[in-house]
C-alpha positions, -999 to +999 in steps of 0.1 A: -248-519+519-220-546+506-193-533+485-200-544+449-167-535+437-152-570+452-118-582+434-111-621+426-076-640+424-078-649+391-088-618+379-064-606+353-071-567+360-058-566+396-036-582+419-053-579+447-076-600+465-107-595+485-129-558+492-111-528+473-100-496+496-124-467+498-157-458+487-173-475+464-174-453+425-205-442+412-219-431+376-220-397+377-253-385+393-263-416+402-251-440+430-252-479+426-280-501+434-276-519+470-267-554+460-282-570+487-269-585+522-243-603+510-212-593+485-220-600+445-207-627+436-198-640+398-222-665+386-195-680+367-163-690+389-134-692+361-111-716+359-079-720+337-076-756+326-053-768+302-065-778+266-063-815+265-026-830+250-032-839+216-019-869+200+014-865+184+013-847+152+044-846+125+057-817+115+051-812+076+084-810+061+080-783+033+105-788+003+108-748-005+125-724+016+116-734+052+126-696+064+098-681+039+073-694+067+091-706+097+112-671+106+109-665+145+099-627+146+088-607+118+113-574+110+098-539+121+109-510+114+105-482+138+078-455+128+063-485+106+028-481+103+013-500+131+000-536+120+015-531+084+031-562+070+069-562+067+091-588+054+101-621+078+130-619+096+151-609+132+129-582+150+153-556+159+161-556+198+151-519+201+118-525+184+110-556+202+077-552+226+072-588+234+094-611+239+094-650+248+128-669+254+124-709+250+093-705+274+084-739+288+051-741+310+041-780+329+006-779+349+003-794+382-007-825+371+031-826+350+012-826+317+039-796+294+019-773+279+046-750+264+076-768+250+107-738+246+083-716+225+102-683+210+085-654+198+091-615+191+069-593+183+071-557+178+049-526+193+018-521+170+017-554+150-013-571+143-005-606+153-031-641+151-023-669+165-039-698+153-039-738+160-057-767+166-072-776+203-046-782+229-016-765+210-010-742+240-022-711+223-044-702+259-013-715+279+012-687+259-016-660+261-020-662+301+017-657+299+016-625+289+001-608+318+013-629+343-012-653+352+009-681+342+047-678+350+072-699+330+083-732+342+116-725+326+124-695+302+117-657+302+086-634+293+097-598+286+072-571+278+088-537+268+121-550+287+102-560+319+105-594+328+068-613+341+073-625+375+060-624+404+073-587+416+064-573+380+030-584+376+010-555+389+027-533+367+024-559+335-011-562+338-017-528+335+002-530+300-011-562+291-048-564+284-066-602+283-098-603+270-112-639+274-136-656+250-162-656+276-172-623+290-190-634+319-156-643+331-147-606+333-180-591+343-191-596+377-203-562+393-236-548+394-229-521+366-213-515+337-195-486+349-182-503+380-168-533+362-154-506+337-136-483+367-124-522+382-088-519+369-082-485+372-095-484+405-070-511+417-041-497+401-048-462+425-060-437+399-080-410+412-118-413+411-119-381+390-095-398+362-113-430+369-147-418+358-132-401+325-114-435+315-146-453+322-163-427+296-131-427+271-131-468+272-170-475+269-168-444+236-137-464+223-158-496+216-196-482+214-213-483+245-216-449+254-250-444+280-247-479+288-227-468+322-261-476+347-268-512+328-270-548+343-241-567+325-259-595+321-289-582+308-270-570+278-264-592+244-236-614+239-223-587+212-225-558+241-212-579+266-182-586+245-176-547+239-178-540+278-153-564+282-128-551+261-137-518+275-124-531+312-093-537+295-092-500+276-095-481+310-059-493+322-045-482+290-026-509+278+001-511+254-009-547+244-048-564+240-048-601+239-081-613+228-093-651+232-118-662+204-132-627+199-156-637+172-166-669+189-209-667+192-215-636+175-240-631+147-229-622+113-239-584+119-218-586+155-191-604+137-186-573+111-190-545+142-161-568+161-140-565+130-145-528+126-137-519+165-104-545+157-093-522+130-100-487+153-075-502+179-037-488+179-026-513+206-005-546+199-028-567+196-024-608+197-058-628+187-059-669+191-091-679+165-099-700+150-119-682+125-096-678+096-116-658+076-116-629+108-073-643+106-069-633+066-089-600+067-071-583+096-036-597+105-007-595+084+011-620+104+002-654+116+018-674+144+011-713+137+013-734+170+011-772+177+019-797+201+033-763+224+055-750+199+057-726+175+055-746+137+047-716+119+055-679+117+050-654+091+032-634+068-004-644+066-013-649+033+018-668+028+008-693+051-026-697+046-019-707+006+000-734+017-023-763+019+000-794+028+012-772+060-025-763+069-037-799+064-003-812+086-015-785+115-051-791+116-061-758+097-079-745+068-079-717+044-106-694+050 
């Protein structure tokens, strides 16, 4: 019987590469399906490519106050209510959660993605980042749990730098949930993709199976433990993924295009399960209505920089910056 609990390298849930140690986890009562003669393997190989370079663009020069929507870092007050909006300004150092120092990021091929971005943002905020393709919004996000490591700068998340000796430990407090969950889902079960992370970071089976049942209860896919992945909807599949991510307890969830393919009624479920979460959370979307309902703060990138940064409605009713940056209002 082959293993079906089989880690990748690009996996952002586990370091580790190859067959996990020990027996495989079961649902309760119920052990897995044999998966055949040889190991299961992910229809989908992922691969991080960069978002092509786009042209040039100028930066919109606004005549009013450039700080009202360009302040690095929005001001948080500790014992704020999480994701409440606050006023722009110099996030406080013992509030700051995440924090980017003039991060620059060049592929292999020499094309630079990231261009000294700087960003703060405080534990609990509700934070969107938005831009048009190839501004480096997936480039920043793969920063944040160590999947991409700075060319030049520093990643800090709750005063841990990202690097190479941190990054079992940051991806345990960094959830990534890509905009394709087949990239994520690649065991025979739900359950067993759900116990993935925790099993790789050493918890014990016992704990394993009750973060499995805490996670798939957290975002509505409770009895759903003994299903084929990708027998499920688009809408399920999306809410398993996030639940792989919820079984490490993280500190932080970083979604990529959440909303992207879902029906209006599995848009309106994503948005409530958004507003039952008490993590940091960091979305890149470009839907802007899903933007102007949820976040109080918006993050404007272009070119791989940070262009805008503040509080969302602000932004989003000022039509000559949108129109510079490729954007709409919702």
């Amino acid at each position: 019987m082959s293993d079906p609990l089989v880690g990748r390298p690009d996996d952002p849930r586990s370091d580790s590469v190859g067959r996990r140690d020990g027996p495989p986890l079961d649902p309760p009562d119920q052990r897995a399906a044999d998966s055949g003669d040889g190991e299961h393997a992910h229809p989908h190989e992922h691969e991080h490519v960069h978002e092509d370079a786009p042209p040039h663009v100028h930066v919109h020069v606004h005549e009013h106050d450039p700080t009202e929507l360009h302040a690095v870092g929005t001001a948080a007050l500790a014992g704020a209510e999480a994701g409440a909006a606050v006023e722009p300004g110099e996030i406080d150092a013992a509030a700051r959660w995440i924090e980017l120092e003039h991060v620059h990021f060049s592929y292999p091929d020499g094309f630079e993605a990231l261009h000294g971005v700087s960003l703060q943002i405080a534990r609990g905020e509700k934070v969107a980042l938005v831009g048009p393709n190839g501004a480096g919004k997936s480039t920043l996000m793969l920063h944040l749990n160590g999947i991409h490591l700075p060319s030049h700068g520093t990643v800090r998340i709750g005063g841990t730098v990202v690097d190479r000796k941190s990054v079992k430990r940051i991806r345990a407090e960094v959830g990534l949930v890509f905009q394709d969950p087949d990239d994520q889902l690649f065991s025979p079960t739900v359950f067993e993709d759900v116990a993935f992370g925790p099993l790789h970071m050493g918890v014990p089976q016992a704990e394993i199976h009750e973060r499995v049942e805490r996670a798939l209860a957290a975002v509505g896919m409770s009895g759903f433990e003994r299903r084929l992945p990708h027998r499920l909807s688009l809408g399920q599949r999306k809410r398993v993924a996030l639940a792989t991510v919820l079984s490490m307890d993280p500190s932080v969830l970083v979604f990529d295009e959440p909303s992207a393919g879902l029906d209006p009624r599995g848009r309106r479920e994503l948005i409530g399960l958004l507003r039952t979460l008490d993590q940091t959370l960091i979305v890149s979307s470009h839907d802007m209505k899903l933007v102007a309902e949820i976040f109080p703060r918006l993050v404007v990138m272009d070119g791989g920089v940070v262009v805008g940064d503040g509080p969302t409605d602000a932004i989003l009713a000022d039509d000559a910056f949108l129109e510079a940056h490729g954007l709409e209002r919702p």
